[in-house]
LOKOL-518430 format. One record per atom (N, C-alpha, C): residue number from 1; residue in three letters; atom name; x, y, z. Coordinates in nm, 2 decimals. Layout:
! residues N
nr:NUM&rest:ala&atom:CA&c1:X&c2:Y&c3:Z .
...
END
This chain:
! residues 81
nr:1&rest:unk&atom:N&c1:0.49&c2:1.35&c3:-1.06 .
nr:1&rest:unk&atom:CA&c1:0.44&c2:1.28&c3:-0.93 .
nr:1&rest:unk&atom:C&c1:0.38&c2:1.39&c3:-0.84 .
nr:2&rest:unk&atom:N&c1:0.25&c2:1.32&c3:-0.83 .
nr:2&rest:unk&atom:CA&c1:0.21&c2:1.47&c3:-0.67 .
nr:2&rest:unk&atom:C&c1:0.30&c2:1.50&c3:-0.52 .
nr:3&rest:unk&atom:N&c1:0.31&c2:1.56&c3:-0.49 .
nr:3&rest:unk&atom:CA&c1:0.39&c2:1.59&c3:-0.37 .
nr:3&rest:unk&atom:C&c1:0.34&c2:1.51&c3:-0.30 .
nr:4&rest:unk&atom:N&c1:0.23&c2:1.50&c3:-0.24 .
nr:4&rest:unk&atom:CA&c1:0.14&c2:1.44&c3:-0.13 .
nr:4&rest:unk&atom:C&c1:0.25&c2:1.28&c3:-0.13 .
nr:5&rest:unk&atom:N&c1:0.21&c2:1.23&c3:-0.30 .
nr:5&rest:unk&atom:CA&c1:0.31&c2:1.10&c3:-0.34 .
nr:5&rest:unk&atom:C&c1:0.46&c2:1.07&c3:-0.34 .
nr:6&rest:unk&atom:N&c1:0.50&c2:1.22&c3:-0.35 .
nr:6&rest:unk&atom:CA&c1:0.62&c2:1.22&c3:-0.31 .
nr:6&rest:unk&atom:C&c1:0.67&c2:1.19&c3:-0.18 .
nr:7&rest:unk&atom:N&c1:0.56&c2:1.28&c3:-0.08 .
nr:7&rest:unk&atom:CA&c1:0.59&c2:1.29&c3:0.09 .
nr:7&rest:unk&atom:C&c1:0.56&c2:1.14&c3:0.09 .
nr:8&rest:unk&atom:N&c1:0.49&c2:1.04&c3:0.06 .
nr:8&rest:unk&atom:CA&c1:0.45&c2:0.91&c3:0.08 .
nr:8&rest:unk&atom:C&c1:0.60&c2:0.81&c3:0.03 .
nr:9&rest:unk&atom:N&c1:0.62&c2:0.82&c3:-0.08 .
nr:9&rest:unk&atom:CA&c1:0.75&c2:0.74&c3:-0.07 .
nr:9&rest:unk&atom:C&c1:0.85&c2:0.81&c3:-0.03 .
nr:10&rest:unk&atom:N&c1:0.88&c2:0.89&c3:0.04 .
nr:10&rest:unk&atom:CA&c1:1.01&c2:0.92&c3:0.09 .
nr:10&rest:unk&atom:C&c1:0.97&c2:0.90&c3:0.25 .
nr:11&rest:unk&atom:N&c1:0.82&c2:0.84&c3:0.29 .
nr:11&rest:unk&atom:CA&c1:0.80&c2:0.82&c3:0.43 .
nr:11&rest:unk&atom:C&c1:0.89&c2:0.63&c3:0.45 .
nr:12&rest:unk&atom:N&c1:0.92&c2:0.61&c3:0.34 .
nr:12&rest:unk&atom:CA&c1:0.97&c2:0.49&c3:0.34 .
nr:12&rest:unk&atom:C&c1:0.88&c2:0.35&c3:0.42 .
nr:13&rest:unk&atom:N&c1:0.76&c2:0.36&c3:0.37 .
nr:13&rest:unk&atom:CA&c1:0.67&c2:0.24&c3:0.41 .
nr:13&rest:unk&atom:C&c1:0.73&c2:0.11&c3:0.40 .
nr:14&rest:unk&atom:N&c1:0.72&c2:0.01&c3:0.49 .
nr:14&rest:unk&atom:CA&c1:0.79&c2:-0.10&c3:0.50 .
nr:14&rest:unk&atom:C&c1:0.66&c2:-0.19&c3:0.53 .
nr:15&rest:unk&atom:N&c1:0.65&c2:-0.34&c3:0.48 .
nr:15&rest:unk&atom:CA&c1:0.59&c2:-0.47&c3:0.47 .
nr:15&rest:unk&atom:C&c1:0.66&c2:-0.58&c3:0.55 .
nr:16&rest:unk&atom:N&c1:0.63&c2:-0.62&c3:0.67 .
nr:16&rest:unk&atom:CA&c1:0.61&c2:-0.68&c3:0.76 .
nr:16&rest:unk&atom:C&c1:0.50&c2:-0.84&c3:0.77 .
nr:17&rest:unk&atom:N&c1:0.61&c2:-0.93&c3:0.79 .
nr:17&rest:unk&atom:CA&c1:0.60&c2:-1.06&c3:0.80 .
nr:17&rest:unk&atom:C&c1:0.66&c2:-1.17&c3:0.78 .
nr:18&rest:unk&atom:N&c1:0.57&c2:-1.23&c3:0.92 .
nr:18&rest:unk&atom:CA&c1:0.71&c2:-1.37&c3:0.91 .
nr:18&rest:unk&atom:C&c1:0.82&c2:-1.30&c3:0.98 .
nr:19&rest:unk&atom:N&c1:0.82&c2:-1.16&c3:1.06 .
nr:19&rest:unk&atom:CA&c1:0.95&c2:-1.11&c3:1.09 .
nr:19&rest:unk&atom:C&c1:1.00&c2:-1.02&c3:1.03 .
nr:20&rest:unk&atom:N&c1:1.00&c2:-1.05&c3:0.90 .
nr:20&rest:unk&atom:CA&c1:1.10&c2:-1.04&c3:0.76 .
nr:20&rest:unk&atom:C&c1:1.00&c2:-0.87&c3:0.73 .
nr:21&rest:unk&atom:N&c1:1.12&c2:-0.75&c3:0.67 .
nr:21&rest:unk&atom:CA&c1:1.06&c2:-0.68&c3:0.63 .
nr:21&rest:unk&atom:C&c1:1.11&c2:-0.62&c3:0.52 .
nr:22&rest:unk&atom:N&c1:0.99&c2:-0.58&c3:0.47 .
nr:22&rest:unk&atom:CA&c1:1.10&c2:-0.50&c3:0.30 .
nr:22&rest:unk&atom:C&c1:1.01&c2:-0.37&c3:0.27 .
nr:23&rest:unk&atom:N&c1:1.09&c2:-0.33&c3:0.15 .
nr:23&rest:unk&atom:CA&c1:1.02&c2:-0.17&c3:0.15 .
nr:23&rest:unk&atom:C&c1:0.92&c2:-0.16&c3:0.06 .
nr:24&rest:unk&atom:N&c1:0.77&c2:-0.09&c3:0.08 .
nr:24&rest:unk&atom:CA&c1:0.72&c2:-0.10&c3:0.02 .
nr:24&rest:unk&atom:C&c1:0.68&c2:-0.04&c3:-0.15 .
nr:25&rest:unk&atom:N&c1:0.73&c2:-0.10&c3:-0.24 .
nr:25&rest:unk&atom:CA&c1:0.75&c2:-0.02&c3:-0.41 .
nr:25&rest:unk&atom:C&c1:0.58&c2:0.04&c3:-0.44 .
nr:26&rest:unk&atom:N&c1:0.59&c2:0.14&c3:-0.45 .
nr:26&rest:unk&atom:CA&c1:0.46&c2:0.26&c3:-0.46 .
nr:26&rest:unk&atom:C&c1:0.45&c2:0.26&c3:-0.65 .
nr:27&rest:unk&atom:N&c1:0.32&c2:0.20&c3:-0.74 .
nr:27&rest:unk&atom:CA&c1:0.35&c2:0.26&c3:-0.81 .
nr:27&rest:unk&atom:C&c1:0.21&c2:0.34&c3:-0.84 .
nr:28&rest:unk&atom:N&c1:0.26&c2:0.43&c3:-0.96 .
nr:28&rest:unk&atom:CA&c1:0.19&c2:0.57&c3:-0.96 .
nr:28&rest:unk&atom:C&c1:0.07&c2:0.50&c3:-1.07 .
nr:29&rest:unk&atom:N&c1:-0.10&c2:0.52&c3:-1.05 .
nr:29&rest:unk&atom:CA&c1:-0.13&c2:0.50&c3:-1.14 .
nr:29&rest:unk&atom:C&c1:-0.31&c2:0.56&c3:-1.14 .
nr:30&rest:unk&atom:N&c1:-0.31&c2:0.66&c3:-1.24 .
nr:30&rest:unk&atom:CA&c1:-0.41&c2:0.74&c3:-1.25 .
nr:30&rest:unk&atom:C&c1:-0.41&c2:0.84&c3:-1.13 .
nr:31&rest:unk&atom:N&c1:-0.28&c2:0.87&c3:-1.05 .
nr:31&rest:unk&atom:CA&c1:-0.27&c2:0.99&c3:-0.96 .
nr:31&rest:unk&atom:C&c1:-0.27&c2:0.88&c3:-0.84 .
nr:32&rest:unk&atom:N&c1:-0.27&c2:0.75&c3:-0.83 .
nr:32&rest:unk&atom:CA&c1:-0.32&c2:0.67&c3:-0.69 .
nr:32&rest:unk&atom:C&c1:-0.20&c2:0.63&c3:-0.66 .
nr:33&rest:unk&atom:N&c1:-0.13&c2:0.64&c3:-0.53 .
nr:33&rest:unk&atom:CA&c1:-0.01&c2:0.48&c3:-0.50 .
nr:33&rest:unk&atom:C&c1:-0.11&c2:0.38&c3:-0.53 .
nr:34&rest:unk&atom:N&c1:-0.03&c2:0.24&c3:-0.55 .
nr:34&rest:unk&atom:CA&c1:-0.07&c2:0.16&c3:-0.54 .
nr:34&rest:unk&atom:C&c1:0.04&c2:0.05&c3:-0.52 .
nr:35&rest:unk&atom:N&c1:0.01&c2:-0.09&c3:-0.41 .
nr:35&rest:unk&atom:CA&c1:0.11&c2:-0.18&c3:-0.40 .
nr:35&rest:unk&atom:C&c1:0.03&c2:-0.27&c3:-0.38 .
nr:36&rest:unk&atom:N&c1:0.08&c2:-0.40&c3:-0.45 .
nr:36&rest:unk&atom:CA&c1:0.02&c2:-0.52&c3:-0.46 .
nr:36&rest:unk&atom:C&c1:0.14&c2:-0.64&c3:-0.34 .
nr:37&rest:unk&atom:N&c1:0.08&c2:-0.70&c3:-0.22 .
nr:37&rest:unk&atom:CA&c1:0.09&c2:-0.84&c3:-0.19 .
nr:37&rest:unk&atom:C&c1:0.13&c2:-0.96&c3:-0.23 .
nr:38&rest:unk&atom:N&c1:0.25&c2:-0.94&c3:-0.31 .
nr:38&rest:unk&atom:CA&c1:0.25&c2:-1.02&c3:-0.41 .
nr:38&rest:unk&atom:C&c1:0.29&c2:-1.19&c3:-0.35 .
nr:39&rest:unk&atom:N&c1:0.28&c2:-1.16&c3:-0.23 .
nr:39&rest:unk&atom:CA&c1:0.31&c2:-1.33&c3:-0.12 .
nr:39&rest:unk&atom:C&c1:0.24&c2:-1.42&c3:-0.09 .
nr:40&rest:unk&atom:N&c1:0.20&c2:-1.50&c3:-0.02 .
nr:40&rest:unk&atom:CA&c1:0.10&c2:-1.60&c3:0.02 .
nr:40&rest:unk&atom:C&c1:0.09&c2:-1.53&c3:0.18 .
nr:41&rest:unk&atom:N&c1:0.22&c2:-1.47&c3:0.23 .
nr:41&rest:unk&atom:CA&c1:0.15&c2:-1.42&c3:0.34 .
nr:41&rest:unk&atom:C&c1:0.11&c2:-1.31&c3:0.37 .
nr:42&rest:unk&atom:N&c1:0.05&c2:-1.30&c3:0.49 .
nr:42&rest:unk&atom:CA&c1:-0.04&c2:-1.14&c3:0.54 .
nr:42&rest:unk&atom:C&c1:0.11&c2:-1.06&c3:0.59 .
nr:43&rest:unk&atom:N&c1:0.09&c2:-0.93&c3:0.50 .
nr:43&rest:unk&atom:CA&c1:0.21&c2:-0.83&c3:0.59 .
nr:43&rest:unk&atom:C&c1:0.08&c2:-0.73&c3:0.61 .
nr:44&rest:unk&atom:N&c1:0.19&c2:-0.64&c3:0.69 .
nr:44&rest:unk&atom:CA&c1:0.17&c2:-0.54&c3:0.77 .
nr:44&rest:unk&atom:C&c1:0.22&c2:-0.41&c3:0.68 .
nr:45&rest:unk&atom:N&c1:0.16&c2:-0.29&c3:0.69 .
nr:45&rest:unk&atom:CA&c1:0.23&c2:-0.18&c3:0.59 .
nr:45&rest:unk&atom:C&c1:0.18&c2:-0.05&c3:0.69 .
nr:46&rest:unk&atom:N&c1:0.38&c2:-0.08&c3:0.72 .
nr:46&rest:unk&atom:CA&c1:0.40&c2:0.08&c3:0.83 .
nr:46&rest:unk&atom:C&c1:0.47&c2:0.18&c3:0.76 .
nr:47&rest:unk&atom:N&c1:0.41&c2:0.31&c3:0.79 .
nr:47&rest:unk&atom:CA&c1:0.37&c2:0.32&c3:0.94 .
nr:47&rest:unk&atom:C&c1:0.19&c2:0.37&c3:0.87 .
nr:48&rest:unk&atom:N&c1:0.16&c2:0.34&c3:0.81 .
nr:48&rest:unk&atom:CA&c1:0.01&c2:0.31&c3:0.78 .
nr:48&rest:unk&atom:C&c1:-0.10&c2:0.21&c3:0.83 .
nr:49&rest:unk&atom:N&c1:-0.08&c2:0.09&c3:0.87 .
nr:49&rest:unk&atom:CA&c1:-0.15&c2:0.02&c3:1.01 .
nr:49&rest:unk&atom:C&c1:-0.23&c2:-0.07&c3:0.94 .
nr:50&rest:unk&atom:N&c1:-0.20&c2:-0.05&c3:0.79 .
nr:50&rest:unk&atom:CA&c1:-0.29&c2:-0.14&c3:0.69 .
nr:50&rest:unk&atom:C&c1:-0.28&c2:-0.27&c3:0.71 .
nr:51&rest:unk&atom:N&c1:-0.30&c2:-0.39&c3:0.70 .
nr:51&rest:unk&atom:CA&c1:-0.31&c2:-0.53&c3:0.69 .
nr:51&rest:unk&atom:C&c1:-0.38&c2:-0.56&c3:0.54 .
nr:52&rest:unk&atom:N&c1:-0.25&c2:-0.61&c3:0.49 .
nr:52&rest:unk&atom:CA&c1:-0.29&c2:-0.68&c3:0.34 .
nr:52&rest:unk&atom:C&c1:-0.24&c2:-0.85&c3:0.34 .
nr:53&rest:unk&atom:N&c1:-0.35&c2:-0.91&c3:0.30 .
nr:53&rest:unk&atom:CA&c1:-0.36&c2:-1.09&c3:0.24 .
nr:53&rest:unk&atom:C&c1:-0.26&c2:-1.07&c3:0.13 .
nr:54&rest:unk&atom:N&c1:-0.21&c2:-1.16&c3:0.12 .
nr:54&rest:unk&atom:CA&c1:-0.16&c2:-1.23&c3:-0.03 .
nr:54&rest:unk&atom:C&c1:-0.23&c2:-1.21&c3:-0.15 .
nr:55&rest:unk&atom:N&c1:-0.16&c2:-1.11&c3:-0.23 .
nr:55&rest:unk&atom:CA&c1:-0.29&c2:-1.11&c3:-0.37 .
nr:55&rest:unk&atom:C&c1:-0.39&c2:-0.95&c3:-0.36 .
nr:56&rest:unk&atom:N&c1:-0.34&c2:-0.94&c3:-0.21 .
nr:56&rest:unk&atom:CA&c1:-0.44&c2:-0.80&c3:-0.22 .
nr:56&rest:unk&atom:C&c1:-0.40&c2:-0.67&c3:-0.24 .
nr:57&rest:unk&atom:N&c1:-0.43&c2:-0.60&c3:-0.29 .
nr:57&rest:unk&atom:CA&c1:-0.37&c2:-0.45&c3:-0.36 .
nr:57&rest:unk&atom:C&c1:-0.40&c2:-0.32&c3:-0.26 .
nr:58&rest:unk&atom:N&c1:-0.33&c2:-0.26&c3:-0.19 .
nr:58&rest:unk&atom:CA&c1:-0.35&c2:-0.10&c3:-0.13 .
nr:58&rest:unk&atom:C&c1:-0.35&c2:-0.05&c3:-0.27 .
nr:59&rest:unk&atom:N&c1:-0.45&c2:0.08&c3:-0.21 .
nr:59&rest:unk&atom:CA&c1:-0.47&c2:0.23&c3:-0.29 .
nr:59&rest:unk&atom:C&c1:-0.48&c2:0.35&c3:-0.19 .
nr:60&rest:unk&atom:N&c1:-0.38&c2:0.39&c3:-0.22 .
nr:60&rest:unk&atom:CA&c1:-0.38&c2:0.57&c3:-0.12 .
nr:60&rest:unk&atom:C&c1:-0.40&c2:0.63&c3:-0.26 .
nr:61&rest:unk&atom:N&c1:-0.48&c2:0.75&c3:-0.16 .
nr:61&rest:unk&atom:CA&c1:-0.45&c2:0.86&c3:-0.29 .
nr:61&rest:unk&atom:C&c1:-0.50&c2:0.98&c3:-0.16 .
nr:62&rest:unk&atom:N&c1:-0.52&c2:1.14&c3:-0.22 .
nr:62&rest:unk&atom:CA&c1:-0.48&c2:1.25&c3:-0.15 .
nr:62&rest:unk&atom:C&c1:-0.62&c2:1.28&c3:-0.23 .
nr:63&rest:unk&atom:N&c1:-0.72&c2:1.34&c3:-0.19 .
nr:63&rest:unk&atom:CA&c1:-0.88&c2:1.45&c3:-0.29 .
nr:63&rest:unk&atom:C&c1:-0.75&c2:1.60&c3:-0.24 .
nr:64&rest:unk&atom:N&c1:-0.76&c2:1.68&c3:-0.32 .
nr:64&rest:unk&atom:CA&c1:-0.71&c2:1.84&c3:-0.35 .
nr:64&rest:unk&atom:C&c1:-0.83&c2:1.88&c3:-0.21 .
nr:65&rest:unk&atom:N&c1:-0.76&c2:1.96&c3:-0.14 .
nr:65&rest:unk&atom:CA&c1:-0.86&c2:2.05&c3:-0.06 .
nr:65&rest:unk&atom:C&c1:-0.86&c2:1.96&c3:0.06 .
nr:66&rest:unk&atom:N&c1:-0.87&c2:1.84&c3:0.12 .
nr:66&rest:unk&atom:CA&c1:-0.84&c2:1.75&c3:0.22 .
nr:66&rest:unk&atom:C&c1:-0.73&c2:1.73&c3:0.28 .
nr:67&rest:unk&atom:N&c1:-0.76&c2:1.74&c3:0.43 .
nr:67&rest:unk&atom:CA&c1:-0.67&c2:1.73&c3:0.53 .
nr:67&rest:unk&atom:C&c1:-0.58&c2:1.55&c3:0.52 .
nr:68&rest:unk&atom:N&c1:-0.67&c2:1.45&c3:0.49 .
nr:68&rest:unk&atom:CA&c1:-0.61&c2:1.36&c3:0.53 .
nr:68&rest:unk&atom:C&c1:-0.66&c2:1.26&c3:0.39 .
nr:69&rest:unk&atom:N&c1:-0.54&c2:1.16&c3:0.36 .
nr:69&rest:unk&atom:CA&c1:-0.52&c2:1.04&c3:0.26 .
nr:69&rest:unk&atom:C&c1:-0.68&c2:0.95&c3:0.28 .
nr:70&rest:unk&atom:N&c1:-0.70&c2:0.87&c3:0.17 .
nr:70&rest:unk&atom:CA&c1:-0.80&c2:0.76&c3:0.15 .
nr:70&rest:unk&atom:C&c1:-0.71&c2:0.65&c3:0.14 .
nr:71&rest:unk&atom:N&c1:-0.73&c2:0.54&c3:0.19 .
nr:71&rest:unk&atom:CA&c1:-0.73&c2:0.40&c3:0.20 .
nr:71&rest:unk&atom:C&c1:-0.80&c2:0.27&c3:0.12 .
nr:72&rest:unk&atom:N&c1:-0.76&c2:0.24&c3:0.00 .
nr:72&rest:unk&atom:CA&c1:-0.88&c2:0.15&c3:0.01 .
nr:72&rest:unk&atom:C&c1:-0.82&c2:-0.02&c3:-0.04 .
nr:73&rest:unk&atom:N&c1:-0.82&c2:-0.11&c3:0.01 .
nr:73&rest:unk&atom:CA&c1:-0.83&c2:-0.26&c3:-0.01 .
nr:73&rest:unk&atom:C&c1:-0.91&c2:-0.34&c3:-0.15 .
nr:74&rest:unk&atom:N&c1:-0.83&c2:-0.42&c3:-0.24 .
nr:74&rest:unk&atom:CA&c1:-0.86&c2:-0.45&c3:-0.32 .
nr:74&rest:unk&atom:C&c1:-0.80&c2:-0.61&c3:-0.34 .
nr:75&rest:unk&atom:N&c1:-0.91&c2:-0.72&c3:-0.38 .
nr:75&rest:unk&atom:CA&c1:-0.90&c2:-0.88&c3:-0.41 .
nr:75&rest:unk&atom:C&c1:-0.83&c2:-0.95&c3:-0.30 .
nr:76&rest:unk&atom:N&c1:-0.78&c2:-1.05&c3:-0.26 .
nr:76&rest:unk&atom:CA&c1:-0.76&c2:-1.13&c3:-0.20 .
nr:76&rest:unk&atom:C&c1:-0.74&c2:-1.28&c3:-0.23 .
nr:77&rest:unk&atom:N&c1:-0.67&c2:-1.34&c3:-0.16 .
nr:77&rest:unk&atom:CA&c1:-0.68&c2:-1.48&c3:-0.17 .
nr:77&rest:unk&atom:C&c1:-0.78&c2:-1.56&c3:-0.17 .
nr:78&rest:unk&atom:N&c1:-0.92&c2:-1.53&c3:-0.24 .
nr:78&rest:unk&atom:CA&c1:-1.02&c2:-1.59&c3:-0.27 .
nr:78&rest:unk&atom:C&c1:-1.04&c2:-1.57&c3:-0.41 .
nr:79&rest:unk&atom:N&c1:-0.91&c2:-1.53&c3:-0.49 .
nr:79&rest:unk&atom:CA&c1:-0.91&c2:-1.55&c3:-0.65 .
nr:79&rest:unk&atom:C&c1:-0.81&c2:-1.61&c3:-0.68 .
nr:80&rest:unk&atom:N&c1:-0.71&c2:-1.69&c3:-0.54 .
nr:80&rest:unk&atom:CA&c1:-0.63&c2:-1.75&c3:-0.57 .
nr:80&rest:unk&atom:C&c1:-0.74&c2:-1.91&c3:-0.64 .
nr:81&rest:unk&atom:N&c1:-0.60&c2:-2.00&c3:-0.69 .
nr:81&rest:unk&atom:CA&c1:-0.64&c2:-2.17&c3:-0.70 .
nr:81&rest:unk&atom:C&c1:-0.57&c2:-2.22&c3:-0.61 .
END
């Protein structure tokens, strides 16, 4: 696991909604976190400030030599039925 990944799950990211919060499970894949939305509702993912739909996947990852993480948003509830 890269360190950068390691400092990320031991920041203990938490999913937010409806109130209700839980921890976010990071999994490792091609060097990227990655966590999928697996709800119908919108949470919140702290302390990252991200807003993810139902269905939609975060990607962090770290470039070698950079000060700061990438972000990126993937699918949504418009591949739901």
């Amino acid at each position: 696991m890269p360190i950068w990944l390691a400092a990320l799950a031991a920041s203990r990211c938490q999913a937010s909604a409806n109130g209700e919060n839980h921890a976010v499970r990071w999994y490792c894949i091609s060097g990227r976190a990655v966590y999928t939305n697996g709800g119908l509702e919108t949470e919140w993912i702290h302390p990252l400030g991200v807003r993810l739909q139902g269905g939609q996947t975060l990607v962090v990852w770290w470039m070698p030599g950079e000060t700061t993480y990438r972000v990126e948003v993937y699918g949504g509830n418009e591949h739901r039925a």
